[in-house]
C-alpha positions as CSV (number, residue, x, y, z in Angstrom):
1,X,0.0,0.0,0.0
2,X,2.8,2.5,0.8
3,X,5.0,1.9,-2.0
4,X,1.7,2.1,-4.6
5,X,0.5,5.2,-2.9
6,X,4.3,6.9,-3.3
7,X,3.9,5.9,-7.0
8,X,0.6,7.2,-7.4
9,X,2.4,10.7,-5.7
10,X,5.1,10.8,-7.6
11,X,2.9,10.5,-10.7
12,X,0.6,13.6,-9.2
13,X,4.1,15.8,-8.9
14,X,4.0,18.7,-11.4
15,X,7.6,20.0,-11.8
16,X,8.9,23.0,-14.0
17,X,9.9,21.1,-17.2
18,X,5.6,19.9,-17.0
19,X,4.6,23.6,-16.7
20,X,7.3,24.4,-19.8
21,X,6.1,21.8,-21.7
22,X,2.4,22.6,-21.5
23,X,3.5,26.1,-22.6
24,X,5.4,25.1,-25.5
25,X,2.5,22.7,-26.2
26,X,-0.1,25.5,-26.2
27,X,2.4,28.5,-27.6
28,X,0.2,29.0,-30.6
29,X,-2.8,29.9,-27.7
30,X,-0.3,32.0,-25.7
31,X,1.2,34.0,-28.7
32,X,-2.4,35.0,-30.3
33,X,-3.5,35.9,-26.4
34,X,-0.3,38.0,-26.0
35,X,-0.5,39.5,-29.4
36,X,-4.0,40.7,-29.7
37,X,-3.7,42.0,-26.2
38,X,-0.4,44.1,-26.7
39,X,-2.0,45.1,-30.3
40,X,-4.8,46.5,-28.8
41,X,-2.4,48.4,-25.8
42,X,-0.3,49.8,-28.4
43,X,-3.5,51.0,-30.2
44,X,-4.9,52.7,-27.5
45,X,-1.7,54.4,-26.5
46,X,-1.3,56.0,-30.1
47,X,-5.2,56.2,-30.6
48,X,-6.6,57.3,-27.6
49,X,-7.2,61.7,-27.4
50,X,-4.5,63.1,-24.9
51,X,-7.0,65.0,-22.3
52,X,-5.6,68.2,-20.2
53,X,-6.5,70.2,-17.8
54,X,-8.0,73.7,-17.7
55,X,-7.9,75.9,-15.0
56,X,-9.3,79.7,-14.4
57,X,-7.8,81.5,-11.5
58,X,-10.5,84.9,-9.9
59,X,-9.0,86.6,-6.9
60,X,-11.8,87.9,-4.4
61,X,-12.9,91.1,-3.7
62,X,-11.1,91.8,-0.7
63,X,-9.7,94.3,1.8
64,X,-6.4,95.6,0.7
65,X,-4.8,95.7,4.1
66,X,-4.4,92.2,5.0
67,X,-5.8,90.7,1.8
68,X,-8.9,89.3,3.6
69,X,-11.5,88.1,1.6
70,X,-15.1,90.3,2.3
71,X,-16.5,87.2,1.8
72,X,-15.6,83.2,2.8
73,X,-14.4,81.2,0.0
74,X,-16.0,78.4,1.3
75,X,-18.9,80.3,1.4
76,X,-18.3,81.1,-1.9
77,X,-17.4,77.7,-3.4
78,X,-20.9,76.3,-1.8
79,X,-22.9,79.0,-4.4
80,X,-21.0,78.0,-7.1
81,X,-21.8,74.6,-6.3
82,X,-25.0,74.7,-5.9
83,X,-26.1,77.5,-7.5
84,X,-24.0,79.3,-10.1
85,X,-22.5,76.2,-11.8
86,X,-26.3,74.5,-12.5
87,X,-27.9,78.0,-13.9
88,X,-24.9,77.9,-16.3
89,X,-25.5,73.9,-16.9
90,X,-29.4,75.2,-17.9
91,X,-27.9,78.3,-20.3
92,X,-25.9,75.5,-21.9
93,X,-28.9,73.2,-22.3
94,X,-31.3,76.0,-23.6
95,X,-28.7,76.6,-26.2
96,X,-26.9,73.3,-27.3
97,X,-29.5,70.9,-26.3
98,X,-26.8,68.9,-24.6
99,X,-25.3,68.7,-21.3
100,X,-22.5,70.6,-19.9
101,X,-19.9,68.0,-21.2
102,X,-17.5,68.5,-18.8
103,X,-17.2,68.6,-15.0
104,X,-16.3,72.0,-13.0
105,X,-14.3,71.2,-9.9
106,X,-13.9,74.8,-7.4
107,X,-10.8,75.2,-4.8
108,X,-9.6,77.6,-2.3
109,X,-5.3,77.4,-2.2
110,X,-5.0,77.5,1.6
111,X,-4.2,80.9,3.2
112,X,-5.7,82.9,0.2
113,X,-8.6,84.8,-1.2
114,X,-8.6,83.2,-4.6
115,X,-11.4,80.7,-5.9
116,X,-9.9,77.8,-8.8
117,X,-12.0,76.1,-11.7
118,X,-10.5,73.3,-13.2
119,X,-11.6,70.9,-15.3
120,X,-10.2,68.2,-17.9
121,X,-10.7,68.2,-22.0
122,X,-9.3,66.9,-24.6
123,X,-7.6,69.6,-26.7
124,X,-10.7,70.0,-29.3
125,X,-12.9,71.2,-26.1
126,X,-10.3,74.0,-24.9
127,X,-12.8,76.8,-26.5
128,X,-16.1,75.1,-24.8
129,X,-14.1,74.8,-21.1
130,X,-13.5,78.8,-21.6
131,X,-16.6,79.4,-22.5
132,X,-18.3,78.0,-19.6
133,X,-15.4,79.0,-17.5
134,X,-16.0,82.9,-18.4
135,X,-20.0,82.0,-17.7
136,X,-19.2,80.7,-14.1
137,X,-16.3,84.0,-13.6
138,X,-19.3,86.1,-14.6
139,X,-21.5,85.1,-12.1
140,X,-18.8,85.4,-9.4
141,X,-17.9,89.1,-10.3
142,X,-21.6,90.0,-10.5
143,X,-21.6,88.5,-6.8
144,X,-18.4,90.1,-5.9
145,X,-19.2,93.8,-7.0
146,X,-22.3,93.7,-5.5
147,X,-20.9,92.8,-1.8
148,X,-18.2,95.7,-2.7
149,X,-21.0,97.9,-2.9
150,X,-22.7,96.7,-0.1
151,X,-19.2,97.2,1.9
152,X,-18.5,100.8,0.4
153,X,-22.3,101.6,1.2
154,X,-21.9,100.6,5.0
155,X,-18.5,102.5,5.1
156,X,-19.9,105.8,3.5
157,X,-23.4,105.6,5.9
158,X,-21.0,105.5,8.6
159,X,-18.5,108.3,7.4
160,X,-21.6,110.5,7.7
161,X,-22.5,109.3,10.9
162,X,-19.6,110.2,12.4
163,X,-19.6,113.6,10.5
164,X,-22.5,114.9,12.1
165,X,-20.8,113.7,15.4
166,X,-18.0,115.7,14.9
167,X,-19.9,118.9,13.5
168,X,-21.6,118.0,17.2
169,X,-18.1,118.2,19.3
170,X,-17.2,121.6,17.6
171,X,-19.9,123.2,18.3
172,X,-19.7,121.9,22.5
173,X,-17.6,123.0,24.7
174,X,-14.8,120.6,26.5
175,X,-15.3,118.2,23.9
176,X,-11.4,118.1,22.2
177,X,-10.7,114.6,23.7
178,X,-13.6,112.7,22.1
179,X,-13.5,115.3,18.9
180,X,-9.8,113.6,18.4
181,X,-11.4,110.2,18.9
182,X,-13.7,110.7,16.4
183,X,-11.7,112.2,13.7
184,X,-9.5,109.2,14.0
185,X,-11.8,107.1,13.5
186,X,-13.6,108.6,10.5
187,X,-9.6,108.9,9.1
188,X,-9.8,104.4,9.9
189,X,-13.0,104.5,7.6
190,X,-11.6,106.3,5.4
191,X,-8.5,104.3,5.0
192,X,-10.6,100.8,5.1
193,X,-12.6,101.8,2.4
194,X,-9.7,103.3,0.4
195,X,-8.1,99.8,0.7
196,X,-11.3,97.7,-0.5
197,X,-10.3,95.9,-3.8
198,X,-12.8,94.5,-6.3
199,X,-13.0,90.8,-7.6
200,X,-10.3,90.1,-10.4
201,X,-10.0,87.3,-13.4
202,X,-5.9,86.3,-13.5
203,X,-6.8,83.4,-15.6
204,X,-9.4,81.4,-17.9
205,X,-8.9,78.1,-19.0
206,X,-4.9,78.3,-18.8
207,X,-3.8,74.6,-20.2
208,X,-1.3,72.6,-18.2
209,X,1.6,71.4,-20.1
210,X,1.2,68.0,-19.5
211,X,-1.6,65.4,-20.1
212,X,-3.6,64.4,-17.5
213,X,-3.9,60.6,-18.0
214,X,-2.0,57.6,-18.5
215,X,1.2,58.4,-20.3
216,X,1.8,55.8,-23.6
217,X,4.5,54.4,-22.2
218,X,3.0,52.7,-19.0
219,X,-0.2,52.1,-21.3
220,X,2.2,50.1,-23.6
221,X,4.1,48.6,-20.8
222,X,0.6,47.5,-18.9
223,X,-0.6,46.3,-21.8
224,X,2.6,43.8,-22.9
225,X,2.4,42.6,-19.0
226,X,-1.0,42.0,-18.8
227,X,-1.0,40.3,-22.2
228,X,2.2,38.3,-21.1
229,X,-0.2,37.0,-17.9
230,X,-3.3,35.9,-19.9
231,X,-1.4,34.1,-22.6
232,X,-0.1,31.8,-20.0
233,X,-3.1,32.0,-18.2
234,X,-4.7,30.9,-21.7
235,X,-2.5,28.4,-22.6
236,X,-3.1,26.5,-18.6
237,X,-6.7,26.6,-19.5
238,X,-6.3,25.0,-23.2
239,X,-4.6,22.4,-21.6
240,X,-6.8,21.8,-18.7
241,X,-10.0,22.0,-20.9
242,X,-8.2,19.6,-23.5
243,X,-7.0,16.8,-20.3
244,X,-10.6,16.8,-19.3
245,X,-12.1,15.8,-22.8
246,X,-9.5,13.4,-23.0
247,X,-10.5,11.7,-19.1
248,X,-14.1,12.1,-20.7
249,X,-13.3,10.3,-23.5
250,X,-11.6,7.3,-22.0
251,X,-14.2,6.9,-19.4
């Protein structure tokens, strides 16, 4: 019993030369697999559109001084998102009939007050990412100069305000200590609202100088690898499939 049941073991032993000679047995299966696989990568990588990225740069309106935004870019990124960009999405579909046929991300570069667009086209689609990339900027400095105003407004309002205090304090007696007060601070008013800068466009749809996907190389290289593991994987299965008909067959 032992020495048929080591026979029977040895017999089940698959060494290297079996796994070789199953591959040379089934090359035809692995070489078609291989071929038609790296074909089709090579294909692809001198086919397939290169795609880059556009991005449109606006700097906030803002108070000069410190370069503090008048209002919070997260703030500001939630309207886009949830208003601005979709009004522009319907403008697009009232006029193409299509829609917007590509995406719009927003960011805010940490420590800043500027708000970025990007978004990723292939090269035949630069004009239609500007175009809705100056319809979204639009909407932001119609947004932006009206808080401005609104700022400017408050700022004047209170500049009169104070006036009339003042033309109060000259006309009273013992009054120089708060007349100084405030003067000084109509002259901060004055300076604050000096300072206040309006919204500005610094870019729209600037294309990065490299591609955003896959470079051709690693396509090509991905594709000969992965063509190199299903031809084997292939030719294992021919085999298999072909020792089960035989089994089959002699049963």
């Amino acid at each position: 019993m032992t020495r048929s049941a080591e026979q029977h073991g040895d017999q089940d032993d698959i060494t290297l030369v079996d796994l070789a000679a199953v591959l040379v047995e089934n090359r035809i299966t692995f070489f078609l697999v291989f071929v038609l696989i790296a074909i089709s990568g090579f294909a692809y990588a001198l086919l397939a559109p290169e795609k880059h990225q556009y991005a449109s740069l606006v700097q906030m309106a803002r108070d000069g001084a410190g370069q503090t935004p008048l209002e919070s870019p997260t703030a500001m990124i939630a309207s886009l998102e949830s208003r601005w960009l979709p009004d522009v999405a319907d403008d697009y579909m009232e006029l193409e009939g299509e829609k917007l046929p590509i995406e719009v991300s927003f960011s805010n570069p940490n420590g800043t007050a500027l708000i970025r667009m990007a978004s990723e086209a292939e090269g035949d689609d630069a004009n239609t990412v500007k175009r809705i990339h100056e319809a979204v900027i639009e909407k932001i400095q119609s947004s932006q100069a009206k808080l401005l105003a609104e700022n400017k407004t408050s700022l004047e309002n209170e500049m009169e305000s104070l006036d009339k205090v003042i033309e109060g304090l000259q006309a009273g007696r013992n009054t120089d200590q708060a007349l100084v007060q405030m003067v000084q601070r109509k002259a901060n008013l004055k300076s604050k609202l000096d300072r206040l800068q309006g919204a500005q466009t610094l870019a729209i749809g600037r294309e990065s100088l490299q591609s955003t996907g896959p470079r051709r190389t690693v396509v090509v290289v991905l594709a000969v690898g992965v063509g190199g593991i299903l031809g084997v994987f292939s030719a294992f299965l021919v085999h298999f499939v072909r020792q089960v008909r035989m089994r089959v067959n002699e049963s």
